[in-house]
C-alpha positions as CSV (number, residue, x, y, z in Angstrom):
1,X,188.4,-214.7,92.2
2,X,184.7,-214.3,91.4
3,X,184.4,-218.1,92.0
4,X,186.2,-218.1,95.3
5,X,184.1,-215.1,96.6
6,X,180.7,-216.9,95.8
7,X,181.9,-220.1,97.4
8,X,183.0,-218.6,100.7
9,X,179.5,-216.2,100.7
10,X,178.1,-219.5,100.1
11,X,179.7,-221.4,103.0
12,X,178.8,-218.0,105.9
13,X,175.2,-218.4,104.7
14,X,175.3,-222.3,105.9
15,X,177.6,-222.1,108.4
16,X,175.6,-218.8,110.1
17,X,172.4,-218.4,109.6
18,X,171.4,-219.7,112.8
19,X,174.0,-217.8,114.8
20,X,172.9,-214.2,116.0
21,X,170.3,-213.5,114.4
22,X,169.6,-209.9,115.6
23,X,173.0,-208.8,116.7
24,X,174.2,-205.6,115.6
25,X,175.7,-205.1,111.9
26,X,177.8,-202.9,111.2
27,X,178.8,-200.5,108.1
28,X,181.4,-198.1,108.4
29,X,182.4,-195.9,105.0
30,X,185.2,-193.9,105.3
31,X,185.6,-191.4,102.2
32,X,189.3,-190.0,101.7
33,X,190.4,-186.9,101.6
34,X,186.7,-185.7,102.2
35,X,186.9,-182.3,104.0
36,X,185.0,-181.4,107.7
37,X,182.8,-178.9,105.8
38,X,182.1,-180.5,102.5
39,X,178.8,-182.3,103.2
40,X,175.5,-180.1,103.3
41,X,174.8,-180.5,107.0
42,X,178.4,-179.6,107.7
43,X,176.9,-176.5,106.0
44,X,178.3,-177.0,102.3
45,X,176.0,-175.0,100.0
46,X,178.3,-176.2,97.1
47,X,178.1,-179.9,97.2
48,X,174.7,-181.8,97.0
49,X,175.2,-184.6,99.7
50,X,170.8,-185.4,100.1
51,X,171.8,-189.1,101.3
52,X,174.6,-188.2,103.5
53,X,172.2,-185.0,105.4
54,X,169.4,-187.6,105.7
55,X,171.9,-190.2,107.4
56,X,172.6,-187.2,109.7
57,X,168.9,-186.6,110.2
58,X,168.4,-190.3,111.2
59,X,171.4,-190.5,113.3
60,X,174.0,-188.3,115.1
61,X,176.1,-185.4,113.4
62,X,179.6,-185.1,115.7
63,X,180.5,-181.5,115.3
64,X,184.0,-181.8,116.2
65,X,185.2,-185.3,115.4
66,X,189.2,-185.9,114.4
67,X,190.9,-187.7,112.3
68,X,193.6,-189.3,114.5
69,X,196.5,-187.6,111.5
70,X,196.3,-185.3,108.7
71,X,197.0,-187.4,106.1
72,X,195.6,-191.3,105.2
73,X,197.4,-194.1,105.9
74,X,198.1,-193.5,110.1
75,X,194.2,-192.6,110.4
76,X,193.1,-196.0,108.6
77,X,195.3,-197.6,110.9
78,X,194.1,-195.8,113.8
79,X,190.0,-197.3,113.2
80,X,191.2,-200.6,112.7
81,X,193.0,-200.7,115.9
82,X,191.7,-198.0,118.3
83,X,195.7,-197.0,119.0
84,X,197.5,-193.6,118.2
85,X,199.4,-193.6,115.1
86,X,202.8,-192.9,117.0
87,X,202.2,-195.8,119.0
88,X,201.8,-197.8,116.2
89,X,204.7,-196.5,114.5
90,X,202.9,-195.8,111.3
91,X,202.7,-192.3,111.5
92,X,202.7,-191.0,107.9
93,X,200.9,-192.1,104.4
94,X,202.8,-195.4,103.0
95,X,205.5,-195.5,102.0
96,X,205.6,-191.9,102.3
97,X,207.8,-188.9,100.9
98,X,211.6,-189.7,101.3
99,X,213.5,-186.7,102.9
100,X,214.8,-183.9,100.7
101,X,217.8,-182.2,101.5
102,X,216.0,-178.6,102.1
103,X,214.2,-180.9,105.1
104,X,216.1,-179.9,107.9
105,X,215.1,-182.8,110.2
106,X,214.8,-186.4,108.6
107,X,211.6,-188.5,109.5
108,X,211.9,-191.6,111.0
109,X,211.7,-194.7,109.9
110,X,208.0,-196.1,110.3
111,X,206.3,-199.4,109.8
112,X,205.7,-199.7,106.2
113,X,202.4,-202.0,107.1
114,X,200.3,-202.8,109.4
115,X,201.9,-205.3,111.7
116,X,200.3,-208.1,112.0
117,X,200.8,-208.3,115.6
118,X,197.9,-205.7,115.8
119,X,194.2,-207.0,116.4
120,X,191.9,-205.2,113.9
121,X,188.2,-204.5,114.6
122,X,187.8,-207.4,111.5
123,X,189.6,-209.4,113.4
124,X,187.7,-208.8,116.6
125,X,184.4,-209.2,115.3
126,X,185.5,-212.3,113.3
127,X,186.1,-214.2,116.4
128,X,182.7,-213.1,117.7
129,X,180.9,-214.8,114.9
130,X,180.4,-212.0,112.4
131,X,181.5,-212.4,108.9
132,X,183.6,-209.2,107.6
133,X,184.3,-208.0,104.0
134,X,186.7,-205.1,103.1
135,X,185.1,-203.1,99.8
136,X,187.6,-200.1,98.9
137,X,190.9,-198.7,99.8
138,X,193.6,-200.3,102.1
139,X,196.4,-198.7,102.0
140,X,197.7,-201.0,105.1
141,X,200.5,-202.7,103.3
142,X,200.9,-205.2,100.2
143,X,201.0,-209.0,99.8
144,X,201.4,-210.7,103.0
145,X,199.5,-208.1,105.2
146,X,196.1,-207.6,102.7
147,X,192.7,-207.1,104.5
148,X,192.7,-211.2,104.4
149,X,195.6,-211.4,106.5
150,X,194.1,-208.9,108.9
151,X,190.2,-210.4,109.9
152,X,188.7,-209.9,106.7
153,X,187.3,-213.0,104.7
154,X,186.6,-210.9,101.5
155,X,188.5,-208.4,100.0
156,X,187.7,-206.5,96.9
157,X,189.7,-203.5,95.2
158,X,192.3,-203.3,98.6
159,X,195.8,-202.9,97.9
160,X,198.7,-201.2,99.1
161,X,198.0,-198.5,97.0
162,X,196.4,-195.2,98.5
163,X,195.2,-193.9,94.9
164,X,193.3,-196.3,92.6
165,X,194.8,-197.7,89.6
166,X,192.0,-195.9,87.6
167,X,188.3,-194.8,88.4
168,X,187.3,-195.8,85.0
169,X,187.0,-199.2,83.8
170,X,189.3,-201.2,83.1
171,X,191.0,-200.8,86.6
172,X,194.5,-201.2,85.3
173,X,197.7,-199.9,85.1
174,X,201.4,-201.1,84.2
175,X,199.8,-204.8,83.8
176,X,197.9,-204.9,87.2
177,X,194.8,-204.8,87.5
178,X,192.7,-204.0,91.5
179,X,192.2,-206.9,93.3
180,X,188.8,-208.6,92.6
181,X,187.2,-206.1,89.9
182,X,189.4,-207.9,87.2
183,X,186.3,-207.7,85.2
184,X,184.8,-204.5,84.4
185,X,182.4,-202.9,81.5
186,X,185.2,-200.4,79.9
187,X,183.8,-197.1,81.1
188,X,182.1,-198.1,84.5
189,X,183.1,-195.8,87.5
190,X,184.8,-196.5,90.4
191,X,182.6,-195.5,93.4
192,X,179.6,-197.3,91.4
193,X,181.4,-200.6,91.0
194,X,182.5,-200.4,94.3
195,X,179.1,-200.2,95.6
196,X,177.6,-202.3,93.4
197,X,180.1,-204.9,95.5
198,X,179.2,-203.6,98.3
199,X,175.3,-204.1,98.1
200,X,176.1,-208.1,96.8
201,X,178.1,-208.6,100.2
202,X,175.3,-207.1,102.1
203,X,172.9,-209.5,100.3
204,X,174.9,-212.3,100.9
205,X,175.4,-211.3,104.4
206,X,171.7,-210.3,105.2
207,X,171.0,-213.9,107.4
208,X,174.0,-213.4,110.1
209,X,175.5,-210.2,111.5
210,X,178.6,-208.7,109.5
211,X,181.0,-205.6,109.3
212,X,181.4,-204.0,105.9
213,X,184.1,-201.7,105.9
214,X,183.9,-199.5,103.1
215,X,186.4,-197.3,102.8
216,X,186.1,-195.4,99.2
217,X,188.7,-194.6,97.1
218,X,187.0,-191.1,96.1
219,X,187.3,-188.3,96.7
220,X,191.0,-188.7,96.4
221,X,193.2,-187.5,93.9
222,X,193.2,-187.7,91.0
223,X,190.1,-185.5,90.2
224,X,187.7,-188.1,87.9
225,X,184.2,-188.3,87.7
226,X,181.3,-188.9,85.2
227,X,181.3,-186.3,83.0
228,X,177.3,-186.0,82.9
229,X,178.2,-185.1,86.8
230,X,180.5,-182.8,86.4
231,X,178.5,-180.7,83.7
232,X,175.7,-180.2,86.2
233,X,177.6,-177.8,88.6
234,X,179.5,-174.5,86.8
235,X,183.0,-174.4,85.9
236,X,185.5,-173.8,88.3
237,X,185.6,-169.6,89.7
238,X,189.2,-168.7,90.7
239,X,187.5,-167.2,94.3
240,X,190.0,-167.9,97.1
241,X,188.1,-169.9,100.1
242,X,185.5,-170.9,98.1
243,X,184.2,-174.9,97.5
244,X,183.6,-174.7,93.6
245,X,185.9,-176.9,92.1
246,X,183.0,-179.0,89.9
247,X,184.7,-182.1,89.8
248,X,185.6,-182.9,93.1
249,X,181.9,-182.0,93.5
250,X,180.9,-184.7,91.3
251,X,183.1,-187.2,92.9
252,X,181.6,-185.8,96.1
253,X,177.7,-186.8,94.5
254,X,178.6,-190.1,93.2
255,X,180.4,-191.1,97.2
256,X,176.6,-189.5,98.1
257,X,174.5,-191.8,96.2
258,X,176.5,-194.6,97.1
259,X,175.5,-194.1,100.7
260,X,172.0,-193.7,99.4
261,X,172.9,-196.9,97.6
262,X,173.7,-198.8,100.8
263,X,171.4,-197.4,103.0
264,X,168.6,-198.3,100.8
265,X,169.7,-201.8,100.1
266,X,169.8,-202.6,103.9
267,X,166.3,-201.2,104.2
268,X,164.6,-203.3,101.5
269,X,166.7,-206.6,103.1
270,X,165.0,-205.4,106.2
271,X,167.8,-205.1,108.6
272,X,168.5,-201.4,108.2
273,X,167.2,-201.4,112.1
274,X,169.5,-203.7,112.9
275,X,172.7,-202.3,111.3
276,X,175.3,-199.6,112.3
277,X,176.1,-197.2,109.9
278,X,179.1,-195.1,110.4
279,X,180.4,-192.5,108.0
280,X,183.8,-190.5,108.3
281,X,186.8,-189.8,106.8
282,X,190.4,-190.2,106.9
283,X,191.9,-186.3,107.1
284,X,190.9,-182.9,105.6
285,X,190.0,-181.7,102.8
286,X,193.0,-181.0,100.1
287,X,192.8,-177.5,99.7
288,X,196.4,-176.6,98.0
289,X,197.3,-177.5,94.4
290,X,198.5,-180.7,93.9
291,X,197.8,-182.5,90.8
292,X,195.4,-181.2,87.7
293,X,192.0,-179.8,88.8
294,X,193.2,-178.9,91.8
295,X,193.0,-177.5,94.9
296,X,190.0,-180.0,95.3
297,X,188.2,-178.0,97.8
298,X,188.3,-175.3,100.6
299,X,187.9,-176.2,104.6
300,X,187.1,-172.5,105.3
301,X,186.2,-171.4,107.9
302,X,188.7,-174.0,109.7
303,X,192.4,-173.4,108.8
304,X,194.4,-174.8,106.0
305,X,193.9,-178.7,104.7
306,X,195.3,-181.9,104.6
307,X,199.0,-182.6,105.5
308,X,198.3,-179.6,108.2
309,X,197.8,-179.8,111.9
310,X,195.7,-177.0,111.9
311,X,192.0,-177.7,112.1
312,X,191.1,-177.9,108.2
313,X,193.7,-180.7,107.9
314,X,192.1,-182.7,110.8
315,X,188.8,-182.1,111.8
316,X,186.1,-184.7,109.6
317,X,182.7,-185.3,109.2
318,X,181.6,-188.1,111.7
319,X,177.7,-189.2,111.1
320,X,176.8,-192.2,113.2
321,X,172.9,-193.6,112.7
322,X,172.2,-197.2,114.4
323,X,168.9,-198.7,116.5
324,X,170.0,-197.7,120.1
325,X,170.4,-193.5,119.0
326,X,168.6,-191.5,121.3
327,X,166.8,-188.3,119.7
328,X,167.9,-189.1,116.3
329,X,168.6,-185.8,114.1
330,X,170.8,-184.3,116.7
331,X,174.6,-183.0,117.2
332,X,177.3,-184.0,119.6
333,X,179.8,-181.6,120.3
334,X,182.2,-183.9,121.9
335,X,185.6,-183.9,120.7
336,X,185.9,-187.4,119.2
337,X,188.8,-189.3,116.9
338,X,189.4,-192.1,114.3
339,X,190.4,-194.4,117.3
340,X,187.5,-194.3,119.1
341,X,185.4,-196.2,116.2
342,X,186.8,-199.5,117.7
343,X,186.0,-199.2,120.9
344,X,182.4,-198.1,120.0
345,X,182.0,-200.9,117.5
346,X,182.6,-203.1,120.0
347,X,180.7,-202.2,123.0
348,X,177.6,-201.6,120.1
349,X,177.9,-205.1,119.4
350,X,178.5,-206.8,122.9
351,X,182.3,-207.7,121.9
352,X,184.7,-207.0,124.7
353,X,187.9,-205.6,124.1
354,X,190.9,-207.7,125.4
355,X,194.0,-205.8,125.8
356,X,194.3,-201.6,126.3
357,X,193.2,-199.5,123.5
358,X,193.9,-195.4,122.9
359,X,190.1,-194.9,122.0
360,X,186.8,-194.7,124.2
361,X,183.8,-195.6,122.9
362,X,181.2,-192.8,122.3
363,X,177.9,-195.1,122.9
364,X,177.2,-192.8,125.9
365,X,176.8,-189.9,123.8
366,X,175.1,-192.2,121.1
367,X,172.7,-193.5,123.9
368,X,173.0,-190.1,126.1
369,X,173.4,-191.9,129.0
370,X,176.2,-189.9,130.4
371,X,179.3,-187.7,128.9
372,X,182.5,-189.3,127.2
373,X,185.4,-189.1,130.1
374,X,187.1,-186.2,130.4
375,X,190.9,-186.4,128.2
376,X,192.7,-185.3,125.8
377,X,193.0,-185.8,122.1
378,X,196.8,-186.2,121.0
379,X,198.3,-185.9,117.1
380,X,202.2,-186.8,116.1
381,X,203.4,-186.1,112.9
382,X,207.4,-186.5,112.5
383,X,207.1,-185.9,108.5
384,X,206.9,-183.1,105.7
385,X,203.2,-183.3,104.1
386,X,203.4,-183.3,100.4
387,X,201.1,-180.4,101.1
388,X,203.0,-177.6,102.6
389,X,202.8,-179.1,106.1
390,X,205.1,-179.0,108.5
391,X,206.5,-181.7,111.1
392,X,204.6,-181.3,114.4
393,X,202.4,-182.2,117.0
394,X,199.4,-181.0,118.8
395,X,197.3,-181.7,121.6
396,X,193.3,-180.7,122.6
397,X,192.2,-180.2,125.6
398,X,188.6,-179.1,126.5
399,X,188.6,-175.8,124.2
400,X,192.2,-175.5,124.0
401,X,194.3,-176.6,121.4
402,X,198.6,-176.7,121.3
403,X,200.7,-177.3,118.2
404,X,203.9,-177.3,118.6
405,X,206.6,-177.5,115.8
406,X,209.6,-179.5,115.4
407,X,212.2,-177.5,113.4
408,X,211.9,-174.7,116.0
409,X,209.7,-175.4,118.9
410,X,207.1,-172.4,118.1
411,X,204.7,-173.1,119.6
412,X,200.9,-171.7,118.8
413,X,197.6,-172.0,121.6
414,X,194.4,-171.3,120.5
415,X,190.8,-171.3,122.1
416,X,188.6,-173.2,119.5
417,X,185.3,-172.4,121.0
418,X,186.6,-168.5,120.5
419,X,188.4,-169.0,117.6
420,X,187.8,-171.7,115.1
421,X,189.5,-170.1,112.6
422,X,193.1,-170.5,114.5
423,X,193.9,-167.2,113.8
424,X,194.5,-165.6,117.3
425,X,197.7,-167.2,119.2
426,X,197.4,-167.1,122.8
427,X,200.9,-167.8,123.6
428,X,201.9,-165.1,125.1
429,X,198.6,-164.4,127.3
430,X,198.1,-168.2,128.4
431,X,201.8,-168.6,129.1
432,X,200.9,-170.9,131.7
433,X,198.4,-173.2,130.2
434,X,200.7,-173.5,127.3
435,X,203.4,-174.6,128.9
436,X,201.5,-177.4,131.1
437,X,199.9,-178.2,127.5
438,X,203.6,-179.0,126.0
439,X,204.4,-180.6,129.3
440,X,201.4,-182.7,128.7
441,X,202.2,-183.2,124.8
442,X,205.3,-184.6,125.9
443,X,204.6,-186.9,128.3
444,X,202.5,-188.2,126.5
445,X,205.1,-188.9,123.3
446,X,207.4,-190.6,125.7
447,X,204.5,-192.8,126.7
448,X,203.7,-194.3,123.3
449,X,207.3,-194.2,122.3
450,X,206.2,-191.9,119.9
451,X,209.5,-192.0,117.0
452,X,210.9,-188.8,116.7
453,X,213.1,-186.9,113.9
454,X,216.7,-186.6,113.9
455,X,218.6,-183.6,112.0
456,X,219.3,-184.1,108.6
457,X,223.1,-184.4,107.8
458,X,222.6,-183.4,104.3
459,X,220.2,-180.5,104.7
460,X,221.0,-177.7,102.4
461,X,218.6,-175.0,102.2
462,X,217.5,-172.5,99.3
463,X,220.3,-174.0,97.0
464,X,221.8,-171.4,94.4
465,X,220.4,-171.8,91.0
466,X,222.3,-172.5,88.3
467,X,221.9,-168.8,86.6
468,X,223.0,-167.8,90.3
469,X,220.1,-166.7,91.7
470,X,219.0,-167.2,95.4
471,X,215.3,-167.3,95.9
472,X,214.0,-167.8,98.7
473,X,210.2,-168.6,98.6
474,X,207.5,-167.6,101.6
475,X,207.1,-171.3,102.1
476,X,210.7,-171.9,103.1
477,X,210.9,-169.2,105.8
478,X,211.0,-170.0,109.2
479,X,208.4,-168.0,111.4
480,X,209.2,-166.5,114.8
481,X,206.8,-164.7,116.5
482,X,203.0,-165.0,117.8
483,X,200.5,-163.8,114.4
484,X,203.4,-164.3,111.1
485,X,202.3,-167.2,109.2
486,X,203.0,-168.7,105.9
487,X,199.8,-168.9,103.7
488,X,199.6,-171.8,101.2
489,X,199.1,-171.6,97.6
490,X,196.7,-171.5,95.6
491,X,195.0,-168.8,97.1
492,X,197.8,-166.7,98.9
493,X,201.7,-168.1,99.0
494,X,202.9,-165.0,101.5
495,X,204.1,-164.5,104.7
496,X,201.1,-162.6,106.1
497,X,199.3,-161.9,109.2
498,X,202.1,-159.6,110.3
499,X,200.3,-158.0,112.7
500,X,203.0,-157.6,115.3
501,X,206.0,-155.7,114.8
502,X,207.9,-158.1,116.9
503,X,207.5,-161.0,114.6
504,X,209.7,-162.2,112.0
505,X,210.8,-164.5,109.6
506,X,214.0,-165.9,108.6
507,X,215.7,-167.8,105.8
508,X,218.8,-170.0,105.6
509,X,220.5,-170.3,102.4
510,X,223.8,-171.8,101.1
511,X,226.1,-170.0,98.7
512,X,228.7,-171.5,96.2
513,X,229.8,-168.9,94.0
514,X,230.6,-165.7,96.5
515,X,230.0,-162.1,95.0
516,X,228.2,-158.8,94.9
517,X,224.2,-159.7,95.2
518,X,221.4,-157.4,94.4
519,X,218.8,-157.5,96.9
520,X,215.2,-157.9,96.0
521,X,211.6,-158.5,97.6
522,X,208.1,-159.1,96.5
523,X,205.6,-157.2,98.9
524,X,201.9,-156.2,99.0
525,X,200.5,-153.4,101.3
526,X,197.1,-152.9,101.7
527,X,195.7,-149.2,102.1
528,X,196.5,-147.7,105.4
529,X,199.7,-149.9,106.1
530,X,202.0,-147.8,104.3
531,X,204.9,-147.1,106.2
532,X,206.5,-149.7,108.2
533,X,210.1,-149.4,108.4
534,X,211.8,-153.7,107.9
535,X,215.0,-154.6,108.0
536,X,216.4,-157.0,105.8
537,X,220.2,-158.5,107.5
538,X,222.4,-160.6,105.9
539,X,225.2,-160.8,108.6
540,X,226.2,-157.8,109.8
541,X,224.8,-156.3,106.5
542,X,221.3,-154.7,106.8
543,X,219.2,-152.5,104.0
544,X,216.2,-151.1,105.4
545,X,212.7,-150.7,104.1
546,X,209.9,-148.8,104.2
547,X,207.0,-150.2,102.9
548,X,204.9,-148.4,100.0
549,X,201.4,-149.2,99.9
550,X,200.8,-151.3,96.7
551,X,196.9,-151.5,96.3
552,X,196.6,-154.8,98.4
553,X,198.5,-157.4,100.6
554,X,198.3,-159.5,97.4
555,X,199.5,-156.8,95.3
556,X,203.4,-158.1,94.9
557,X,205.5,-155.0,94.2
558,X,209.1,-156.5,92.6
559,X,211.1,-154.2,95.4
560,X,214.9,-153.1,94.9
561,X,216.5,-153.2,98.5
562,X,220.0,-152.4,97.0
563,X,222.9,-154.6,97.3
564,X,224.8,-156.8,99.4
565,X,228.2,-159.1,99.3
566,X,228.7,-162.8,100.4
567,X,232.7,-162.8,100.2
568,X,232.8,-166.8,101.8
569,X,230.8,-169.9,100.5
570,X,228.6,-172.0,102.5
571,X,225.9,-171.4,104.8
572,X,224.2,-167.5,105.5
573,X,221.1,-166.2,107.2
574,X,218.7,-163.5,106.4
575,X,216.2,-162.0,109.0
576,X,213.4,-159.8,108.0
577,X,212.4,-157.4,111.3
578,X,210.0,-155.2,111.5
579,X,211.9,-151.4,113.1
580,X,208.2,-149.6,113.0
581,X,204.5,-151.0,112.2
582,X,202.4,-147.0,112.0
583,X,199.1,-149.2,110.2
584,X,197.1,-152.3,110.7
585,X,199.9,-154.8,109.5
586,X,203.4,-154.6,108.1
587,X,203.1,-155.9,104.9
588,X,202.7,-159.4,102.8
589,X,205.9,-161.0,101.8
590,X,206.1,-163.5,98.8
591,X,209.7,-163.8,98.3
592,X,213.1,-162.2,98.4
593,X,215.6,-163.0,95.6
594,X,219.5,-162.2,95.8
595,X,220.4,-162.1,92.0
596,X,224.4,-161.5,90.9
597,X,224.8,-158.0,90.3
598,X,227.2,-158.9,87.3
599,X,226.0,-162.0,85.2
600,X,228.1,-165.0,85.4
């Protein structure tokens, strides 16, 4: 492999040297899983990122720049080829969770790769003249549809994986080994070796104009990093909201001084004024538990993570620093997205674009000549995120953004420029503008031929336990209503936000073994919301409520509602409705349990 690599270097130096001299270069690094507020100009005060903030100095910081899905695989796709993910039919990470049966809808069945009927940027810029090396994650599909079947003439480390076989040297596991770093000093860190790649390319590269994509494996689960890192920051604080989690923070450093790495190595080869440097990444920041040493970071003050719709699971860091910026050092507060990389790419480098893309390209905001069109941004996600996530979609338009849900068609509107946060659903006072939204939303589905889901013949909620219990988690409730939300582990796992009395949440559950069931809840009450009166309703069975104040909405009380029978097997519903709300909210519920009132 090294052999081959050094041979085909060899034959671009001779072949190109003469050809376009000064044309534009271009590097685009894409971190995964790298949150929208994790860098220090993104105002991190956790995370030292002094490479990454001076990139932003030299260049332009987008405030409000998208990843075109929440999670991987659909937004790598998306940069390569400027299209939607749900036009491309690859609309969720590969291969992707198979359904469970407490889904109630089944996902459709997506592309498993990147077809090669798709023209990547590689593969755009290849025909231009430029030579074009993949260093990094792929994630795009396996043998047959590699980064050298899709415009790339050197690949290194790219795979159909999404997590790497190891980040510590050797990079194997169950006998295979990442392609091209076959040999490794035992030991040696991912992100450096990577880079280390990365700045040979660039040197052989340096005499004829080249794309480098560099999409890094870190900071992606699972949570590794040089241990001399990781000692520098303090040990993890169990604060809710809060970026401290010290590994993910040395992961973080070691993606920063890789930019510093690149950066630097295109300066002292002199053609750091001829080069495009583009950093981004692929979704939020994962900010639930999943895995050891996790959550890996917090997206606060934009809502929830990856695998969400909500802004923490889409919104990115987008830095772009190249010859042609006007007033480098500045912001953009355009709304921007993973596919309009390729159609800036291209018009940067004088490379037309043949056939329709989903993208614009932003080099009227890089240049300020003029504002990007007026449109909207558009998200499709038919799937259940590993992370808590539910299947949606959502559309933004100037300030306002839809999501709309597919189990139940809520629907929630909020005014981002007012509200980052998402916490204030207009529903109910922009009725109208909602409505044309989801009008819009799906218009625009049927346009794309996005996929949608179907219902899931083998969906059986809440199953009965095997000691006979029922539980029936917060994160399994369906939400009605305009402020009642689920909140995620690790920090809260409630229903909460019950603000308004009219809201409620409801389970379904199946029953096997009929009987007497005693009925009980877990709820917090802060001080000064004592009082509500809830009904709990199985049926035509109800036990009412009043809610005790129990030092806090996170303050789980184990509460005895009394009991109730379920004389038939098979499927039942319970409602929770507010009667009465006399304080600020109603209360926080974690679960309710129906446990046999005689043991089985």
């Amino acid at each position: 492999m090294v052999r081959l690599v050094a041979c085909c270097l060899a034959l671009w130096m001779s072949v190109g040297a003469a050809v376009g001299a000064e044309r534009l270069n271009v590097v685009l690094m894409v971190a995964d899983d790298l949150g929208g507020r994790d860098l220090g100009c993104y105002g991190s005060t956790f995370h030292r990122t002094p490479h990454l903030d001076r990139l932003a100095a030299e260049g332009v910081r987008f405030t409000q720049a998208y990843a075109a899905c929440p999670v991987c695989s659909p937004t790598r796709a998306a940069i390569l080829t400027g299209k939607y993910p749900a036009r491309l039919h690859l609309t969720d990470w590969l291969p992707g969770r198979g359904d469970l049966p407490a889904q109630k809808l089944k996902r459709p069945a997506i592309h498993q790769q990147l077809p090669l009927a798709e023209v990547t940027l590689a593969e755009r810029l290849h025909a231009a003249g430029y030579a074009t090396a993949h260093v990094g994650k792929w994630h795009l599909g396996g043998e047959g549809f590699s980064p050298l079947q899709q415009g790339f003439d050197v690949n290194i480390a790219g795979d159909h994986t999404g997590t790497p076989l190891s980040y510590f040297a050797p990079y194997i596991k169950n006998g295979r080994t990442m392609p091209g770093l076959e040999q490794a000093p035992t030991g040696e860190y991912l992100t450096d070796r990577l880079t280390a790649e990365a700045e040979r390319i660039l040197e052989s590269f340096r005499d004829r104009p080249f794309f480098l994509y560099f999409p890094h494996y870190a900071v992606h689960t699972p949570m590794r990093a040089p241990q001399e890192l990781v000692e520098t920051y303090p040990p993890a604080t169990p604060f809710a909201g809060q970026q401290n989690n010290p590994i993910y923070a040395a992961m973080l450093q070691a993606l920063d001084a890789s930019v510093g790495r690149v950066t630097k190595k295109l300066e002292d080869l002199g053609i750091a004024d001829r080069t495009l440097v583009i950093f981004t990444s692929d979704n939020g920041g994962l900010a639930v538990t999943e895995g050891p040493n996790t959550p890996a970071t917090s997206n606060a003050p934009l809502r929830e993570g990856k695998g969400w719709l909500y802004e923490g699971g889409i919104r990115v860091p987008l830095i772009v620093r190249g010859p042609s910026i006007v007033q480098p050092g500045r912001t953009c507060d355009d709304p921007v997205s993973s596919y309009d990389l390729l159609p800036t790419i291209c018009e940067s480098c004088g490379v037309t674009v043949p056939q329709p893309v989903d993208g614009v390209s932003m080099v009227s905001a890089l240049r300020q000549t003029g504002p990007l069109p007026e449109r909207s941004l558009y998200w499709h996600y038919p799937h259940y995120s590993n992370q808590g996530g539910r299947p949606g979609a959502a559309i933004r338009r100037g300030d306002f953004k839809l999501i709309e849900f597919y189990e139940t068609g809520r629907r929630e509107l909020f005014n981002l420029a007012q509200d980052e946060r998402e916490n204030r659903n207009l529903i109910l006072e922009e009725a109208a503008l909602a409505e044309r939204l989801a009008a819009e939303l799906s218009a625009w589905r049927k346009s794309v031929d996005a996929q949608m889901m179907t219902d899931n013949p083998d969906y059986k909620p809440n199953l009965q336990l095997g000691n006979g219990r029922i539980e029936l988690p917060a994160k399994t409730a369906a939400v009605h209503g305009v402020a009642l939300r689920y909140e995620p582990f690790p920090h809260k796992n409630t229903l909460g936000y019950w603000f308004n009395p009219t809201d409620y949440a409801s389970w379904e559950f199946d029953v096997t073994r009929p009987g007497t069931y005693r009925l009980e809840a877990l709820v917090g009450c802060g001080n000064g919301s004592g009082g509500s009166v809830v009904h709990f309703t199985i049926g035509d069975q109800t036990r009412a409520l009043t809610v005790k104040e129990t030092g806090g909405f996170q303050a789980f009380v184990p509460t005895d509602l009394g009991t109730v029978t379920l004389d038939q097997p098979g499927r039942h519903e319970l409602t929770v409705k507010p009667q009465s709300k006399p304080g600020p909210a109603v209360m926080d519920l974690r679960q309710v349990t129906l446990i046999p009132a005689e043991k089985p």
